[in-house]
N, C-alpha and C positions, 0 to 999 in steps of 0.2 A: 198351301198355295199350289200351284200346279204350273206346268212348264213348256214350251218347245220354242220349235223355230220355222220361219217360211219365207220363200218368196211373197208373201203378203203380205207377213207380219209387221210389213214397217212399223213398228211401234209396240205391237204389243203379243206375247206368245201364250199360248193356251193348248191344253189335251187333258180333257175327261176328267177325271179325278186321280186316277194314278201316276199323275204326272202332273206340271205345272203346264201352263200353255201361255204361248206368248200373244198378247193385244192387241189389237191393233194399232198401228201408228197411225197404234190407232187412239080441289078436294072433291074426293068422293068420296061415294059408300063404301069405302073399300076394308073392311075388316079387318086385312092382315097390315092395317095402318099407312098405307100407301098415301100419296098426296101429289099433288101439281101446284106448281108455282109458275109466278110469273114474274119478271122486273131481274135483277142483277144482283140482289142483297144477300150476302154470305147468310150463312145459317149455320149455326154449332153443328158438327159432328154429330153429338150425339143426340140430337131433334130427328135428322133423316130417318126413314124407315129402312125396312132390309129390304122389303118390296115396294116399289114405288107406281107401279102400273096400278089403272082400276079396275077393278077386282068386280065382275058382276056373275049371275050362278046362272046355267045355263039356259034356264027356261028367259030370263031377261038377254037372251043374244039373238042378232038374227038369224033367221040361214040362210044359208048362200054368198057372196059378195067372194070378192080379188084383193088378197094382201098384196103389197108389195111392197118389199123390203133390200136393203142396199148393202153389196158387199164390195170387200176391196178387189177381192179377185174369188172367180168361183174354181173350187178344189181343183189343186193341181193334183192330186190323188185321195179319192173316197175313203184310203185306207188311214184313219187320224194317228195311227201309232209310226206311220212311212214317214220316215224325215222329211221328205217333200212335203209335209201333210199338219192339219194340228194348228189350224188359227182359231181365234172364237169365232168367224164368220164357218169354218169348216163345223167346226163344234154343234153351232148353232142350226147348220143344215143339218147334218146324220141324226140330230135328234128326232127329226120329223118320221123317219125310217128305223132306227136301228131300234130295238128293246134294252127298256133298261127295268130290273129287277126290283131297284129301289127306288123312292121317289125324295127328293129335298122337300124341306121345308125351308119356313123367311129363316127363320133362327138356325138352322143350318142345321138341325136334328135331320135323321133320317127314319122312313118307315117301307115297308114292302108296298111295293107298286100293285096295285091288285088287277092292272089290267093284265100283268103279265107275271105276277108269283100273288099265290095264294097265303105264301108265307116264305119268308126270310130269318134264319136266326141261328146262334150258334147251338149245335145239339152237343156239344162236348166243350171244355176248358182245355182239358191236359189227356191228350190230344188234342189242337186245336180242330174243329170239325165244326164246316158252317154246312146248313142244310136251303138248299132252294127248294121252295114245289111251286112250279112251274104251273102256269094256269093250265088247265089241260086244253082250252078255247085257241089258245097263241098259239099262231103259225103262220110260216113264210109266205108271200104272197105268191109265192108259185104250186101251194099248196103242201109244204114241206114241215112239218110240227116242228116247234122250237123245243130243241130237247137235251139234254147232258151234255149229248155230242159237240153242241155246239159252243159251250163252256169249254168242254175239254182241249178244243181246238185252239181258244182264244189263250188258255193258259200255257199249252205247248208252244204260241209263236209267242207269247211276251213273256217270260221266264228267262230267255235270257242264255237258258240252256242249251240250245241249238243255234250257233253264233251266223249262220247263213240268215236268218230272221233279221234279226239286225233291230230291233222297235229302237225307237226313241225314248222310250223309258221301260224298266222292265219290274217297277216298285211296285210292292205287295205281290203281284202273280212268281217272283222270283221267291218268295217263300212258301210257296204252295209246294207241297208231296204227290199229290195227286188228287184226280178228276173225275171221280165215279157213279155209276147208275145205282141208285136206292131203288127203293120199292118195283119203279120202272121210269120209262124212260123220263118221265118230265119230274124225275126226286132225284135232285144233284147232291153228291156230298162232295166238301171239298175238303181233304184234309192237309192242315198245316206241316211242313218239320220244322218253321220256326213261328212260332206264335205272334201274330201281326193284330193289332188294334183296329186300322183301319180296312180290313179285313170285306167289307162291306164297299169300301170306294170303286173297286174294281169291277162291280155289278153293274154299272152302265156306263160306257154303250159293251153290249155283245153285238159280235161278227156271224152271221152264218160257216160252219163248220169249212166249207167247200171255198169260202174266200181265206181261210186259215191256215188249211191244215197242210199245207207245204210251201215253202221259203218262195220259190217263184208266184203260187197262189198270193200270197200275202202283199210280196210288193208288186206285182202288174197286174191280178184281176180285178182287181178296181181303180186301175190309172183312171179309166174313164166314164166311169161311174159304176153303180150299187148294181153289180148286175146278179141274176141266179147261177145255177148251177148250170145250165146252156152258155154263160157268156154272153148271151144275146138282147135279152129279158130282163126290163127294170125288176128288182126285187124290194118288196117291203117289209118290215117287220113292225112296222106303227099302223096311224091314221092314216096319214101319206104316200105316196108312191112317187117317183117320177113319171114326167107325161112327156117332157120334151126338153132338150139339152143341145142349146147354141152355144155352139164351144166358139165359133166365131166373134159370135155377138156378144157372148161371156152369160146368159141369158139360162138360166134354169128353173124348170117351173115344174111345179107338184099338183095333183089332183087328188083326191080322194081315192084310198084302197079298198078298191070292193072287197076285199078278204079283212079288213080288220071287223076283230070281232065288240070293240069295245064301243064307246056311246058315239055317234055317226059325227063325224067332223062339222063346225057351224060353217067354217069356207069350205067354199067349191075350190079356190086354188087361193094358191101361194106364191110368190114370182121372188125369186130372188137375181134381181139384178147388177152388176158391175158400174158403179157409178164413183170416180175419185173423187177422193176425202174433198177436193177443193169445190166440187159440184154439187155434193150430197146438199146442203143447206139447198142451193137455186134450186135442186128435184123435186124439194120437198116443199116450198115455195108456190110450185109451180102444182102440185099436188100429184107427180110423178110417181111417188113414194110416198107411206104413209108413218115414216118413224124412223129414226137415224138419231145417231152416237152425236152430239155438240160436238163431241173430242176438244176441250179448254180452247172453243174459240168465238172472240166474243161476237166477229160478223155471224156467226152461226147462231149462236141466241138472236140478234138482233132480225136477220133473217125469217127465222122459224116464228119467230112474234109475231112479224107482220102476217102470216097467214092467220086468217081469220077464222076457219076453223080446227085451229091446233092448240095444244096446251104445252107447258114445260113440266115434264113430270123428272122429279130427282129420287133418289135413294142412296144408299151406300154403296159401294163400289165393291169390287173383288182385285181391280187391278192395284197393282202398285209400280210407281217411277222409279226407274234404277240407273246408274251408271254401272256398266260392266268393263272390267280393265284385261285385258287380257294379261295374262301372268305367265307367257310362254313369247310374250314379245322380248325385245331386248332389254327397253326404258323400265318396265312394269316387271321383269323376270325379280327384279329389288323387293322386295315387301316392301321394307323402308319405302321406295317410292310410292309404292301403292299408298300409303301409309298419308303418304302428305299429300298426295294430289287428292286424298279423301277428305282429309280435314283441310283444306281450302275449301274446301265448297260450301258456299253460304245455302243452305239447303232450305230456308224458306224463301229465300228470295227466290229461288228455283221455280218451287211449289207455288209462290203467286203471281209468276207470271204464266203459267199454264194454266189456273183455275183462278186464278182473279176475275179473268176477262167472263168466266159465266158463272161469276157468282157463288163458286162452290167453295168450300173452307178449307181452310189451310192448315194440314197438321203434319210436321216432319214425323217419318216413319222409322222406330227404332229398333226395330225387329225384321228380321229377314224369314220366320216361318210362322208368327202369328203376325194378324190386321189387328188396327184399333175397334175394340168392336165384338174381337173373338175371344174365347175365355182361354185363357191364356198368355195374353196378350201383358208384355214388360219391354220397357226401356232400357234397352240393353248396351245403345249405342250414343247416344248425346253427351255421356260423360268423353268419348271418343272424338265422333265428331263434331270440335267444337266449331267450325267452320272458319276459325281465323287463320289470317293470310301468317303472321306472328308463330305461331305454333305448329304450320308446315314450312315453314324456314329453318327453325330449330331441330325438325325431323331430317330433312332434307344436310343440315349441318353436319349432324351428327352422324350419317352418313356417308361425308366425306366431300360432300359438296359446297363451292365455294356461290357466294352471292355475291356478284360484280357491281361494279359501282352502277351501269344501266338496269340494275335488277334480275339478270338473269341467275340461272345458278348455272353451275361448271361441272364438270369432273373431269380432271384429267384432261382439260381442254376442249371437253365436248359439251356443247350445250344442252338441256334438258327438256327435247321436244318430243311433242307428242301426236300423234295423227290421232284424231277424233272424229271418227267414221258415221255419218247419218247419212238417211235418204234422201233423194230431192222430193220435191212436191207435197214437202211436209213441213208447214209451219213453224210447230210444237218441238221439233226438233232440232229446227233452225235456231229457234229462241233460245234453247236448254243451252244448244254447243256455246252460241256467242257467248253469253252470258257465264259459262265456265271457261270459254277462255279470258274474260274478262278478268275474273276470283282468282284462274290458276295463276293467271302473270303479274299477281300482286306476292304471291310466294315463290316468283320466280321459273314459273313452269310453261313454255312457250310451248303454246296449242295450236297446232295446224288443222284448221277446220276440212274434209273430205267428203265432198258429198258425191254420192253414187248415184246412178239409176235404181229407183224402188223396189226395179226390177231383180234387177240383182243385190241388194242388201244381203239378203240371208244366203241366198244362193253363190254367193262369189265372196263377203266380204264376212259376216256376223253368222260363220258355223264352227263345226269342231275340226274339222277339217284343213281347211285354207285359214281361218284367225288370221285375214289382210287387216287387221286394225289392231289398234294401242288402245282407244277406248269408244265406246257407244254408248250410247242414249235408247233404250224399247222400252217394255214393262212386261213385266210376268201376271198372271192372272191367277190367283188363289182361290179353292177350293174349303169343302165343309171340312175334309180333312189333310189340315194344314203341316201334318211332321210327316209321314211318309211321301206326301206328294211332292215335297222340296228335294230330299234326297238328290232325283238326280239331275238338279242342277247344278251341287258341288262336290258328289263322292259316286262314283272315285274319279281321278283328272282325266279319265279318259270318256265318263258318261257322258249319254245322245245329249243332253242338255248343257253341259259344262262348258261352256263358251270361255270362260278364265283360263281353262285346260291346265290347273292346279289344283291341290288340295290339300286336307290335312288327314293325312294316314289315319288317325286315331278316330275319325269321324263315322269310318263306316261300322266299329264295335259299339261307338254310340247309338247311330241310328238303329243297328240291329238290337240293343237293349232297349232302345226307347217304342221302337215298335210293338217288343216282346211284351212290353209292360201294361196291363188291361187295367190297373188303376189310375184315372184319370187325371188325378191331382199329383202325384208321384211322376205320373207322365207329362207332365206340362214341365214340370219340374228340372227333368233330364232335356225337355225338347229346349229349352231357354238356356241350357248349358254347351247343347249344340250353338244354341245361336253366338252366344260369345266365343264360341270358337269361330263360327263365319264371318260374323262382324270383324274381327282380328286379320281374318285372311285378306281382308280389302280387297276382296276378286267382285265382290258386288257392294255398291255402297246404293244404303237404301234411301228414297229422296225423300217419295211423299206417296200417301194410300190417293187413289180418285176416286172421288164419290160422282156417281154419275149423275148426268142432265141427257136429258134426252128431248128432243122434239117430237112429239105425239099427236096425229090426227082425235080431234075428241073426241069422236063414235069408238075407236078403237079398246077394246077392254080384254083384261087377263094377257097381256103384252105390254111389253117395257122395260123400264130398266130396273135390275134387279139384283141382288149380293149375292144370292145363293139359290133361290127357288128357278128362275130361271134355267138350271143346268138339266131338272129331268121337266122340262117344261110337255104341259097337258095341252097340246095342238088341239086338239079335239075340241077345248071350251073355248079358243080364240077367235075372235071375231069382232064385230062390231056391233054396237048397243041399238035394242029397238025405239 
């Protein structure tokens, strides 16, 4: 799964694949099994596809036509590894510009991208040694070849090594040795000094070398957008470009890059515009917009129905629901507390009232680094959290604390309350809090609900930094590869992602063996040995995976909701049906 945090993210965090990134708070012919539904009726898990958009091949698309698509907030900085940076709507823009090496597939395999490597693959074991060749066709839109440099650059600011960089996460590129020119400029070798599995996650997005390669580069030359080596000048390295950017109006919009060399883009433009969570259904309604996240809310199904030219198209999700405790507060510094405020929580009840309302199914999630769904994937945690109010009493006792005859518990005369921190203007997490303060004050745990400006959630209240809360409500959004990309949300207490701001010492000689280890089955093995050591720490307790619904214009195809192919998404075939 992958990780961050944002002023946008109410809800849910997200970055690339080396990292987790936080979410937002957020039939056809379709081959790779994708489908649309309509009506409210749950459906098994395991029926959804991993792609759910429809899937048409390029000569059935039209050309030309205006996407337009809704974000919560457009990039507070272009650069996704800047703590300011790193939602899936951020995500979802730089892929339209930035090169990515490798391309996803629905099943979450990966292969070399050929608009932009001719070939991907490790040329050594022991030494680990991954080799790129670089299309020789790929280059910057200011005329600038994409070449070693520009890897080199990405690996010196996320490594981790040079603490002025500061990234948000610095997984897999922190086991990198070094960043070198093969044959010539567009043959990267990258050589390992600690042998990493996922090895391949950190292939997309690449930076241009000159937004990289020094600490003030990194975090201000792209506060305000993707620009070249002038400062001045949109830059691209996809299909897309930028054409014009209302910071005012929150309003950013792409055209087609006359420099990409690969198959000509079907849209002329692209529009991504700022519309809140509470409005998106009425934009799309209204035909504003032509495709938006449900986010578990059933006006937003009922909504998106009524447009007459739209479908509900579902598939399986990437995100996962979490409550996160901070473990550097006073109430939650206790494991033991953590401990019971965990196991109160009735965690399907959770799960259906956020995904009841559109229909999508209900599975508590037991695992904090594999999805149901992904091979890997064990129950690690159910024997734990049983959800009864009974057995975080007994934690809570055993701990020292008394249960008064009004049901509270005590210690030492102090009551056992908790500030539980969401944004306003958010539903979904309205629901989640009451509803756990409801659970926790049956074991005794009085919940002071705290709602913020959305604006500031991540910014003031849900970072590593200030940690102003006891507990929240967002979700992490997971990746094709799910053990290195968790890392740094729980090791070590001080990582860009560790909002608990705890840990267990012994975790990071795990992950560095578990990464080390290139058999797959041996490595799932240690990766689930991690996870009961996470499950234990109760710094994150996992609720439920979301399979996503999305509202879809029905001309619309190769767009939508999607588990995994989505990430190095092909702009270029997107568009709308002849």
């Amino acid at each position: 799964m992958t990780s961050r945090h944002n002023r946008a993210r109410v809800g849910v965090v997200l970055l690339a694949a080396g990292a987790l990134a936080l979410a937002g708070c957020s039939s056809s012919d379709n081959p790779t099994g994708g489908s649309s539904t309509s009506g409210s009726t749950a459906t098994p898990t395991e029926s959804l596809p991993g792609t759910g958009w429809k899937t048409a091949e390029r000569d059935a698309v039209a050309d030309g036509g205006t996407l337009t698509l809704p974000v919560d907030m457009t990039p507070l900085n272009f650069q996704l590894f800047n703590p300011d940076a790193g939602t899936v709507d951020d995500q979802t823009i730089e892929s339209l510009y930035l090169p990515a090496f490798v391309t996803v597939a629905e099943d979450g395999t990966w292969s070399a991208n050929p608009d932009y490597a001719t070939s991907v693959e490790l040329k050594s074991e022991d030494p680990q040694v991954a080799e790129i060749k670089i299309n020789p066709k790929a280059v910057w839109s200011d005329g600038t070849p994409i070449t070693y440099k520009d890897v080199a650059a990405n690996w010196k600011a996320l490594s981790g090594e040079n603490k002025d960089f500061a990234p948000v996460a610095t997984n897999v590129w922190e086991d990198v040795a070094s960043v070198e020119k093969g044959e010539n400029d567009q043959d990267v070798l990258i050589t390992f000094a600690k042998k990493n599995a996922d090895w391949a996650s950190v292939l997309f997005p690449i930076y241009p070398a000159w937004a990289m390669d020094t600490p003030d580069a990194f975090n201000k030359s792209w506060q305000k957008g993707p620009y070249a080596e002038d400062g001045k000048t949109y830059v691209s390295g996809g299909p897309f470009i930028v054409k014009s950017y209302d910071v005012n109006g929150q309003v950013l919009t792409f055209t087609k890059n006359p420099k990409w060399w690969g198959d000509e883009p079907k849209l002329d433009t692209i529009i991504f515009k700022t519309v809140s969570r509470d409005s998106q259904a009425q934009a799309f309604a209204n035909s504003e917009i032509d495709a938006f996240n449900l986010n578990g809310q059933a006006d937003n199904l009922k909504t998106a129905q009524g447009r007459a030219d739209a479908t509900i198209e579902r598939s399986l999700g990437t995100q996962f629901r979490h409550i996160t405790l901070n473990g550097t507060s006073e109430v939650f510094s206790d494991v033991a507390v953590r401990k019971a405020f965990a196991v109160a929580l009735d965690r399907a009840t959770l799960g259906q009232a956020i995904l009841g309302p559109v229909g999508s199914p209900v599975e508590e999630l037991n695992n904090l680094i594999f999805l149901p769904g992904q091979k890997g994937y064990a129950d690690n945690a159910s024997t734990v959290l049983t959800g009864k109010a009974d057995d975080a009493k007994q934690i809570l006792t055993d701990a020292g604390y008394t249960i008064g005859s009004d049901g509270k518990a005590t210690k030492d005369g102090k009551a056992l309350e908790v500030s539980f921190v969401i944004p306003s203007d958010n539903t979904n997490s309205s629901n989640i809090a009451q509803l756990a303060k409801q659970e926790e004050s049956l074991a005794g745990i009085t919940v002071n609900i705290n709602t913020v400006p959305s604006g500031d959630f991540f910014d003031k209240y849900v970072n590593t930094t200030d940690r102003n809360f006891d507990a929240t409500y967002f979700a992490w959004q997971g990746t094709a590869w799910p053990v290195s990309s968790t890392k740094s949300i729980y090791y070590p207490a001080d990582a860009g992602q560790n909002y608990a701001g705890v840990t267990d010492d012994s975790l990071g000689a795990d992950w560095d063996a578990a990464n080390a280890e290139l058999d797959n089955d041996k490595r799932i093995e240690m990766a689930n040995a991690i996870d009961q050591k996470l499950i234990n720490l109760f710094t994150t307790i996992p609720l439920f995976p979301e399979p996503y619904a999305w509202g879809v214009k029905d001309t619309l195809v190769n767009y939508g909701p999607s588990q995994f192919q989505a990430y190095t998404l092909h702009w270029q075939d997107v568009g709308f049906s002849k």
